[in-house]
C-alpha positions in Angstrom: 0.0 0.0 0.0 3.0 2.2 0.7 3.6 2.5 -3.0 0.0 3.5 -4.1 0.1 7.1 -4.4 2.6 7.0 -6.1 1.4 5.0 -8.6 -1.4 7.1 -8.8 0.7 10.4 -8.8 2.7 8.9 -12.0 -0.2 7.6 -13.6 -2.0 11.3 -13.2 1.1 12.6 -14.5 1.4 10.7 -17.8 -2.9 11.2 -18.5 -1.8 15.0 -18.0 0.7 14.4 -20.1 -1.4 12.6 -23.2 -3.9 15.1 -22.7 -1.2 17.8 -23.5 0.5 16.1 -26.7 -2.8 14.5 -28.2 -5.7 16.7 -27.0 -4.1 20.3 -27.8 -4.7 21.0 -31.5 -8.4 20.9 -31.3 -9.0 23.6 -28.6 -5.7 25.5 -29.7 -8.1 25.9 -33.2 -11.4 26.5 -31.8 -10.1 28.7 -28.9 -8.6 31.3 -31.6 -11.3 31.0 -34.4 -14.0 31.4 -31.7 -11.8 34.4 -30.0 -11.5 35.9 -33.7 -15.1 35.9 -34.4 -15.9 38.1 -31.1 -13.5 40.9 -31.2 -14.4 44.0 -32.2 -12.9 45.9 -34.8 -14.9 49.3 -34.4 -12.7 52.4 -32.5 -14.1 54.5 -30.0 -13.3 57.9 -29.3 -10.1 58.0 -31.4 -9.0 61.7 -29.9 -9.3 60.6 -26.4 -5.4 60.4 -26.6 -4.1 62.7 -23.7 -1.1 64.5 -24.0 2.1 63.9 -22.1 4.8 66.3 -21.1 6.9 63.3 -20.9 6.9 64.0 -24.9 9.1 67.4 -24.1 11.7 64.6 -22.9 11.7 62.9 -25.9 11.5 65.8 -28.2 14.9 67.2 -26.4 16.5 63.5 -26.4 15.8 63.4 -30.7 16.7 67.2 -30.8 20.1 66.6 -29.1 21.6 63.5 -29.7 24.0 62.7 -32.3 25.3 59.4 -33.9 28.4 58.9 -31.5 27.1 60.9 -29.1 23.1 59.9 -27.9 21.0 61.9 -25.1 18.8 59.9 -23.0 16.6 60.6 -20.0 15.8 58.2 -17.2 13.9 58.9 -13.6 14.2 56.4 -10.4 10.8 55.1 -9.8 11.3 54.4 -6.5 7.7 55.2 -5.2 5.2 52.5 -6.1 2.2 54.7 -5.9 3.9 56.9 -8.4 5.1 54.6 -10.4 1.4 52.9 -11.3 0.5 56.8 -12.0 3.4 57.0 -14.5 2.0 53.4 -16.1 -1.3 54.3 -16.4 -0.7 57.8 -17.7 1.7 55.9 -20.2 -0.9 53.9 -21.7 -3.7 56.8 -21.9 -1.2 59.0 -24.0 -0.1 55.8 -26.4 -1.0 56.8 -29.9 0.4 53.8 -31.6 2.1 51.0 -29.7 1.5 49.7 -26.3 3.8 46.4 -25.1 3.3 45.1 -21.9 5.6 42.2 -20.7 5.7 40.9 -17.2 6.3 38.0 -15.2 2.7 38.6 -13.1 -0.5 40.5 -13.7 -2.6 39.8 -10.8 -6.3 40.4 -11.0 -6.5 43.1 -8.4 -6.6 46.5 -8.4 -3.3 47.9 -9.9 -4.0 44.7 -12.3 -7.5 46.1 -13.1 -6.2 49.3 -13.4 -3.9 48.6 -16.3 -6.1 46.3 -18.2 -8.5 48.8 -18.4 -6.5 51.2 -19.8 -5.3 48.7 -22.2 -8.6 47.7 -23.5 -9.5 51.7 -24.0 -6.2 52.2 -25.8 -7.3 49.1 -28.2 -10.2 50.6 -28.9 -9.3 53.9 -30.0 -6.8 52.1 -32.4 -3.8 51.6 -30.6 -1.9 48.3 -31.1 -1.9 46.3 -27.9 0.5 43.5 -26.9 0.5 41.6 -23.6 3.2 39.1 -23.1 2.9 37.0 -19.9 4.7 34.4 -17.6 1.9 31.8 -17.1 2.9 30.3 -13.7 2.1 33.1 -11.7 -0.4 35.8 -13.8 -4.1 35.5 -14.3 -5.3 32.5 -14.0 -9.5 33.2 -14.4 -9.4 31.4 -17.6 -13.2 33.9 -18.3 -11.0 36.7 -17.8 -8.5 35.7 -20.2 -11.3 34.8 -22.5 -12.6 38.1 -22.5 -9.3 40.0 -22.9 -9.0 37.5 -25.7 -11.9 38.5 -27.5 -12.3 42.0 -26.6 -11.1 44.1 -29.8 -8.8 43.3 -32.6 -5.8 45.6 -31.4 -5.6 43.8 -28.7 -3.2 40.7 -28.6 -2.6 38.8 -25.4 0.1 36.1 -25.4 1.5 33.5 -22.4 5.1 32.6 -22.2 5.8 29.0 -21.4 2.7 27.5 -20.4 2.3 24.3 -18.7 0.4 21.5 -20.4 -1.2 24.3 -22.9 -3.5 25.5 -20.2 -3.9 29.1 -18.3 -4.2 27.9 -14.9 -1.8 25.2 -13.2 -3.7 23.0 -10.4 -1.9 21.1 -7.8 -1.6 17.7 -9.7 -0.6 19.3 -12.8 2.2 21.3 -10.8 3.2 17.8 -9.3 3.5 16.5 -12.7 4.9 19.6 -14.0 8.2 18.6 -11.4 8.1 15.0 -12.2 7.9 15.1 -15.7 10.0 18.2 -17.2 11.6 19.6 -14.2 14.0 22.0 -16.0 11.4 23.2 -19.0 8.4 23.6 -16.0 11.1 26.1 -14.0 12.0 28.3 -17.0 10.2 31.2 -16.4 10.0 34.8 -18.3 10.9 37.2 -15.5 11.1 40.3 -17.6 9.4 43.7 -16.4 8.7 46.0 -19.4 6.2 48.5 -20.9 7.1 50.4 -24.2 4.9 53.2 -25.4 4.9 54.4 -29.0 8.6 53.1 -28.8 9.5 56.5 -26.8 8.8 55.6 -23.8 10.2 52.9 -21.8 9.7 51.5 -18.3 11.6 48.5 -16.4 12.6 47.3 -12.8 11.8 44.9 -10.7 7.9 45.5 -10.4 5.5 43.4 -11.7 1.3 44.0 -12.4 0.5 43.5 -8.7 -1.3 45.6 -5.8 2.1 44.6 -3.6 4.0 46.1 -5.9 2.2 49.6 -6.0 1.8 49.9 -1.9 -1.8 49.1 -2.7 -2.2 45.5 -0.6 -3.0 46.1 3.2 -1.0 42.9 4.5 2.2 43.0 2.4 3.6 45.5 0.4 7.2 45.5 -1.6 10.2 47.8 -1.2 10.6 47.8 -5.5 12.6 50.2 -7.7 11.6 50.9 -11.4 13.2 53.3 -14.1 12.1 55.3 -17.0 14.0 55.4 -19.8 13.0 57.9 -22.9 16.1 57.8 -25.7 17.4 56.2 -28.3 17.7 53.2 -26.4 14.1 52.3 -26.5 14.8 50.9 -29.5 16.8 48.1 -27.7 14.0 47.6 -25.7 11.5 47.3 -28.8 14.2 44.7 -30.4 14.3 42.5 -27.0 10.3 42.6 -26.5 10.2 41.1 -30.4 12.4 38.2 -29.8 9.9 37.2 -26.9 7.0 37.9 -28.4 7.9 36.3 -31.7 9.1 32.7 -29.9 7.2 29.4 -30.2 7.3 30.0 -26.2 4.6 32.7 -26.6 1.4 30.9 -27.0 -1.8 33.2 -28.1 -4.1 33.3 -24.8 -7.1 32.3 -26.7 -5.8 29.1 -28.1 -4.9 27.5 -24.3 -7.4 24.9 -23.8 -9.2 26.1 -20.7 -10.0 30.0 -22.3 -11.0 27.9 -25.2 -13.5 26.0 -23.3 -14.2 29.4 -21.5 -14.8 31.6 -24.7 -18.0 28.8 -25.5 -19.4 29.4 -22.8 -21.9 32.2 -22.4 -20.1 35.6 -21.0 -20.3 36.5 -17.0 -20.1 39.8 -16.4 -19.0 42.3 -18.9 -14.9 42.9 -19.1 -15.3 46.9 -18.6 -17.8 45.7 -15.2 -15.2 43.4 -13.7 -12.3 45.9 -14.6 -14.6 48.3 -13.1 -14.3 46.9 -9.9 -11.9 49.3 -7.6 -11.5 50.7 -4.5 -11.2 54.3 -3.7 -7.6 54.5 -3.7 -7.4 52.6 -6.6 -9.7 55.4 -8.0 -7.8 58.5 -6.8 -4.7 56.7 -8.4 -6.6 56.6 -12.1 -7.6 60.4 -11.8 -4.1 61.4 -10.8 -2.9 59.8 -14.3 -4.4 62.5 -16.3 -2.9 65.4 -14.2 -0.5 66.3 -16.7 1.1 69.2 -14.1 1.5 66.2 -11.6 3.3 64.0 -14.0 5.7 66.8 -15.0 7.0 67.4 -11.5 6.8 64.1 -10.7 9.1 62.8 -13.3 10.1 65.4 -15.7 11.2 67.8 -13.4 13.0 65.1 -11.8 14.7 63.5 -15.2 18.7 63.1 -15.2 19.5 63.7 -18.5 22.3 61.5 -19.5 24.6 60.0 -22.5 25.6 56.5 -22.4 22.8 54.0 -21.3 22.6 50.3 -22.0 18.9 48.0 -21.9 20.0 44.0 -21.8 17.6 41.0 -22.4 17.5 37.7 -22.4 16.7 36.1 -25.8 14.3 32.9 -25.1 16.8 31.0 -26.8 19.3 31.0 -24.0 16.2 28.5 -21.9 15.3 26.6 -24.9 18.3 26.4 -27.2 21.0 23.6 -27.2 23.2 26.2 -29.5 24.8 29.3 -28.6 22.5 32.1 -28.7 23.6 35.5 -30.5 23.6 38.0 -27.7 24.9 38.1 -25.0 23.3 36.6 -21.7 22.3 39.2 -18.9 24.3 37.8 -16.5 27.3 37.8 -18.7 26.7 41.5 -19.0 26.2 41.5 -15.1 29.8 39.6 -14.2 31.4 41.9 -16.4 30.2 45.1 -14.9 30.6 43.4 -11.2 34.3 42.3 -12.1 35.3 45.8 -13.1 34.9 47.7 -9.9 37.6 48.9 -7.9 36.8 50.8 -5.0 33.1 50.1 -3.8 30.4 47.6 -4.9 26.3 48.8 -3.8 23.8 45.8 -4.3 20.4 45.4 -3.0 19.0 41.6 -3.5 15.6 40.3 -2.0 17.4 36.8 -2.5 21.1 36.7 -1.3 21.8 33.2 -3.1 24.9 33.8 -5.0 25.7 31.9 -8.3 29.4 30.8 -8.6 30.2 32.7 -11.1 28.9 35.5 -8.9 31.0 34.2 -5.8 34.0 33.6 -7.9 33.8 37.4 -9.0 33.3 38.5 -5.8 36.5 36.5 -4.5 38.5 37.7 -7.3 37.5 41.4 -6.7 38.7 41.0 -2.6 42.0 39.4 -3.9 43.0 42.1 -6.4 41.3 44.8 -4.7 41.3 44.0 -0.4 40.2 47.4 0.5 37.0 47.1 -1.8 33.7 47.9 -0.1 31.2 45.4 -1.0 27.8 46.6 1.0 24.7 44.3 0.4 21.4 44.5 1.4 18.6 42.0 1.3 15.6 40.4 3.2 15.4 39.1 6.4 13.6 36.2 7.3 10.7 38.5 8.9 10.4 40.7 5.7 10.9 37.7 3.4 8.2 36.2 1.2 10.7 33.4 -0.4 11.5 31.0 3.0 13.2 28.8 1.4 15.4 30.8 -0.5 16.4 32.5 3.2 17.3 28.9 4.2 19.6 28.6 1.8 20.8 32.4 1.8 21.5 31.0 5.8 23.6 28.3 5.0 26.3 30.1 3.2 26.3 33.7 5.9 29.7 32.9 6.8 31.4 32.2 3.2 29.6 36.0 2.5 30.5 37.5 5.4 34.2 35.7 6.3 35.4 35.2 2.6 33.9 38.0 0.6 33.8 40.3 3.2 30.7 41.7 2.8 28.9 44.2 4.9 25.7 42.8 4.9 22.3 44.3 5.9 18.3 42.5 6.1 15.6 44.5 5.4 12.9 44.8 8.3 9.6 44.0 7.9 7.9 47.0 9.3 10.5 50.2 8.8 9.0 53.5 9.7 6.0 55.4 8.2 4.2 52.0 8.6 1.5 53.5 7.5 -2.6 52.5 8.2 -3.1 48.8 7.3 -4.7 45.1 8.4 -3.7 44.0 11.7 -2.6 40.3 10.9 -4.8 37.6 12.3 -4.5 37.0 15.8 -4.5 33.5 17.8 -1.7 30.4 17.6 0.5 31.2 14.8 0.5 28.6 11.7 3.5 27.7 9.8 2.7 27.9 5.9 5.7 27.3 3.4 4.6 30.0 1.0 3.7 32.3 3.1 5.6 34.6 4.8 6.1 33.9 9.0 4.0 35.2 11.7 5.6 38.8 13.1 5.6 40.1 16.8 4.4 43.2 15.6 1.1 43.7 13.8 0.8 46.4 10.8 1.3 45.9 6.7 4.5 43.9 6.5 6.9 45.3 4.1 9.7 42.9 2.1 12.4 44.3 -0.2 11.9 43.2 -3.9 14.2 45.6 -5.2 16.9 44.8 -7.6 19.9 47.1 -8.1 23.9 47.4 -8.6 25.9 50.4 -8.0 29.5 50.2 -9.0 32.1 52.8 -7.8 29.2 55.6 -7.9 29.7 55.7 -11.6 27.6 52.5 -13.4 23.6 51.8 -12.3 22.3 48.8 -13.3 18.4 48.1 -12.4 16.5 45.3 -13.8 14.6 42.1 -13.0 18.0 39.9 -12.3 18.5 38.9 -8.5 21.5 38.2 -8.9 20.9 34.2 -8.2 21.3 31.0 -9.8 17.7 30.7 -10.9 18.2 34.1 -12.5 21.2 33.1 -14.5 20.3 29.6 -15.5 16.1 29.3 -15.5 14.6 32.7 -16.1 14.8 35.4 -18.9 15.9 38.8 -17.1 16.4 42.4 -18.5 17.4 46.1 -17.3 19.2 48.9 -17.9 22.4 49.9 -17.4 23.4 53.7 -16.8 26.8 55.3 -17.1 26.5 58.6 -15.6 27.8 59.5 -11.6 25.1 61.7 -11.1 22.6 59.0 -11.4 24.7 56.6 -10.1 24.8 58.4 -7.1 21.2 59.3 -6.7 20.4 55.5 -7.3 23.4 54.2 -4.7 21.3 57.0 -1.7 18.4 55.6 -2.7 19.8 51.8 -1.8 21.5 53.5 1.4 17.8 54.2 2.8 17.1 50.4 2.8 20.1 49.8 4.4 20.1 52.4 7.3 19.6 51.6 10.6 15.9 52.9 10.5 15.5 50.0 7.9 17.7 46.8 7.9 19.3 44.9 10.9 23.5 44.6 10.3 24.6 41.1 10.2 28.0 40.4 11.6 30.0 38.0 13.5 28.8 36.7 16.5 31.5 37.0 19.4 34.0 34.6 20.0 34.9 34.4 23.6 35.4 31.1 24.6 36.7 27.2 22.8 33.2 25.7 22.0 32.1 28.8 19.9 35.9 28.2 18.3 35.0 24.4 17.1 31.2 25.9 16.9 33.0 28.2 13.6 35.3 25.3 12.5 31.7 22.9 11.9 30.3 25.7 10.6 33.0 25.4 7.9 33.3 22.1 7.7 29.0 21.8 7.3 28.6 24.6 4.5 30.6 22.6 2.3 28.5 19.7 1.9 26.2 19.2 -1.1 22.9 18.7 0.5 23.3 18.0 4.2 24.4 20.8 6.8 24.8 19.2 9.8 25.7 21.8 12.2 22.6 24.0 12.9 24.4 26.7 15.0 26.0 29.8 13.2 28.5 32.4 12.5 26.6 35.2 12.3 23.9 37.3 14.3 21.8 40.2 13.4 22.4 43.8 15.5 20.4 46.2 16.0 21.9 49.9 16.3 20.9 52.1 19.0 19.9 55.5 18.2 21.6 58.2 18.7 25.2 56.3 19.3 28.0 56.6 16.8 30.1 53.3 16.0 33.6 52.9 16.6 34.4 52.1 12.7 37.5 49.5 14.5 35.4 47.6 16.7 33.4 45.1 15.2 29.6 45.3 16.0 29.9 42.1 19.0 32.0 44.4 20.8 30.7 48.1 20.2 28.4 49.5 22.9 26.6 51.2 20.0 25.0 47.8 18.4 22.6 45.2 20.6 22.2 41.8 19.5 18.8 40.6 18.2 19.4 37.3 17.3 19.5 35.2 14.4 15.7 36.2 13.7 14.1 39.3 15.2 10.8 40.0 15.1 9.9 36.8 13.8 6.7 35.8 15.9 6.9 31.7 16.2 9.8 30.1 18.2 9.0 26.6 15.8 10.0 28.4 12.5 13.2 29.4 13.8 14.0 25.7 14.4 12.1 24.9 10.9 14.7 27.4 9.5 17.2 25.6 10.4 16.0 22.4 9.4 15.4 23.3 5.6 19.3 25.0 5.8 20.1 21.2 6.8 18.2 19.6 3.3 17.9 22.5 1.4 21.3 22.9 -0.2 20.7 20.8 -3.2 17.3 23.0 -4.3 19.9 25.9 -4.6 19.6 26.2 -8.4 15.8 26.4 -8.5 14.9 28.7 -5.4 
């Protein structure tokens, strides 16, 4: 009996996996002919356009550059608020392109928010196209269905889907893993949206109210930039290799919004995108305040020369041959291996590739003085638990070998803001979900991605700087050479790492022989492919009084200023601390995936 569900597990598999191969051209057929037959072709209110005074920008950018010698503009998006403002006001001055690409679109409010404007911007004769990731985006295959359908400029594609369908239930994730690991974990992570090839914005967000400050349990520290210049045309290039793969499937012909677009329609597409709060409200009527928009990020514009946009080709997941350009973490090492005098990188997952590590050992060799400051979750402010496991395991090679000076984000900084308390009673330990706190409020976790070399290069993008991101995902970003922006960028990291924001992780103290052999295990365990056998650390987290100054030669073990918090403050469940250091025991071999 031991062996039946697994039997039946397999067996479920390979149905799923008939059903894929034999079962998919029928739908795939019937899904777009029906879809074809219901759009609409007629245009509404064709001058609705709104002007932008982001077009000043571009106007300068074509006025002033030369062929040796371009002119770009790019603004930080670092508030999330803002930064839907800027997508929606985007999309409502679009006179002839649109491209959206993005690893989620959520069926919320922001994700409301931007459909909607989509949909209008089809209609008054726009050309719409939506690439998405499929694991993790809508999954309401009516919704899909309606999108699908709803005028002929509109084009929604899915990147990657798993057994041709929209959604992905539990036994098809199962057989996903047991059946094509490597093709079910290669994911499109790219963040993009192109408007009338002038205007370009990418980062780390994604479609998603926790991206925009809008959720009221769990909101994202994230980073964006604008980019309006020459280089958009990089960015139109990249978004046409995706778009154009066998990888990006047409919405309507996945089998479910097939099945969905014969059925009779449920409520209306402009009703359901309809459905907002008040917030959510104010944030659409802000988007046509042209005199907002212009301080917000016109005003605010660094106008610079020499900026780079990378992408991933789908080729480098799919493709046993060399792909033509080059990979975004090639671009990455480069970059990382040239710095000389200090390294800024903010991470919400501190799993370092080897290539990144053996960068990062070669720059302490030839440069010893380097400083290498990193900032990145905690496991309160974490929503990836596994990925801190592993990020746990190896604080001692970061902070012993590479010298790093390493900060965690906290999950409630200051200007908490009005939100949900978090449900009272026994606290429950859920693997994807982020732990129980001690303090109640709207949990905040860094999300941000972002590399600041010697103040003079910027890089922001979708890469974390991981395994998973170098080997299993398509990434993109921008790169900036210009010290003024590098600068503004590198203060804007500096925040998340301050003492108001982010605990300091350093040595514990050594004071007596036991903590000695305690470091010497600690070695000893790291080093082992999938076991860690010694569950006690090198490192603790401090917290830094207020109003105390640091002695810069005393480490923070020994300075008055700095009081120890432990390995995990403020997280709200004794039992997850010891589950913590359970899955750092196993966990070592998932380290490519997580």
């Amino acid at each position: 009996m031991s062996g039946l569900p697994a039997r039946f597990l397999l067996t479920g598999a390979l149905a799923l996996l008939l059903a894929a191969c034999g079962l998919e051209r029928d739908p795939v057929r019937s899904g777009l002919l029906r879809a074809e037959s219901l759009r609409a072709s007629t245009l509404d209110c064709v001058d609705c356009v709104i002007p932008t005074p982001l077009s000043e920008l571009a106007e300068a950018s074509v006025r002033d550059s030369g062929a040796d010698r371009p002119v770009h503009y790019v603004a930080l998006l670092d508030d999330g608020e803002a930064s839907l403002v800027l997508r929606l006001h985007l999309i409502r001055s679009a006179r002839r392109t649109v491209e959206l690409q993005s690893f989620i679109l959520g069926d919320d409010q922001s994700g409301r928010l931007v459909l909607a404007e989509l949909v209008a911007a089809a209609r008054r004769g726009v050309r719409v196209r939506v690439l998405l990731d499929q694991l993790f985006s809508l999954d309401d295959a009516g919704l899909v269905a309606a999108l699908a359908s709803a005028h002929v400029n509109l084009e929604l594609r899915v990147f990657n889907p798993t057994f041709g369908e929209l959604g992905t239930q539990p036994v098809e994730f199962a057989a996903g893993i047991l059946c094509c690991f490597v093709r079910f974990n290669q994911r499109m992570h790219e963040k993009l949206l192109l408007v009338d090839g002038r205007y370009g914005v990418t980062g780390g967000r994604n479609v998603d109210d926790r991206y925009f400050d809008l959720s009221d349990t769990f909101v994202y520290r994230d980073r964006d930039v604008l980019l309006v210049g020459p280089e958009t045309a990089a960015m139109a290039e990249g978004f046409e290799a995706d778009w154009h793969h066998e990888s990006a499937v047409p919405a309507a012909g996945l089998r479910d919004v097939a099945v969905a677009l014969e059925r009779p329609a449920g409520t209306p597409l402009d009703r359901r995108l309809a459905e907002l709060g008040a917030r959510a409200g104010a944030i659409a009527q802000r988007a046509g305040d042209a005199g907002w928009v212009r301080g917000e990020f016109v005003e605010r514009a660094f106008r610079v020369g020499r900026v780079s946009y990378f992408a991933d080709l789908p080729d480098k997941l799919f493709s046993k041959a060399p792909v033509r350009n080059r990979a975004a973490s090639d671009e990455l090492a480069e970059l990382l291996a040239g710095a000389q005098e200090r390294v800024t990188l903010e991470t919400p997952y501190l799993v370092l590739s080897k290539r990144a590590q053996e960068v990062l050992g070669d720059l302490r060799t030839r440069h010893p003085e380097i400083q290498m400051r990193v900032v990145t979750n905690s496991l309160a402010a974490t929503d990836a638990f596994y990925v801190y496991a592993i990020s746990y395991k190896y604080k001692r090679r970061y902070l012993a070998r590479f010298k790093l000076d390493l900060h965690e984000f906290k999950p409630n900084p200051t200007a908490l803001g009005e939100g949900t308390v978090e449900a009272r009673g026994k606290p429950r330990i859920r693997i994807r979900e982020p732990v129980p706190l001690t303090r109640p409020g709207v949990r905040r976790g860094l999300h941000a991605k972002a590399l600041v070399l010697d103040g003079r290069i910027a890089v922001i993008g979708s890469h974390n700087f991981d395994p998973r991101s170098e080997r299993l995902n398509t990434e993109n970003g921008l790169v900036v050479w210009d010290e003024t922006f590098a600068r503004a960028l590198e203060a804007s990291v500096e925040r998340d790492l301050a003492p108001e924001q982010a605990w300091l992780v350093a040595r514990q103290p050594v004071r007596d022989p036991v903590n000695r052999i305690g470091v010497s295990l600690t070695k000893v365990s790291e080093h082992l492919p999938v076991f860690d056998i010694w569950p006690f650390r090198y490192a603790t987290s401090y917290e830094r009084l207020p109003d105390c100054t640091p002695d810069p030669e005393q480490p923070p073990a020994l300075d008055p200023c700095y009081r120890d918090v432990g390995d995990f403050p403020e997280v709200g469940v004794s039992l997850k601390q010891l589950y913590t250091r359970l899955v750092a025991a196993f966990g070592a071999g998932l380290e490519p995936i997580l």
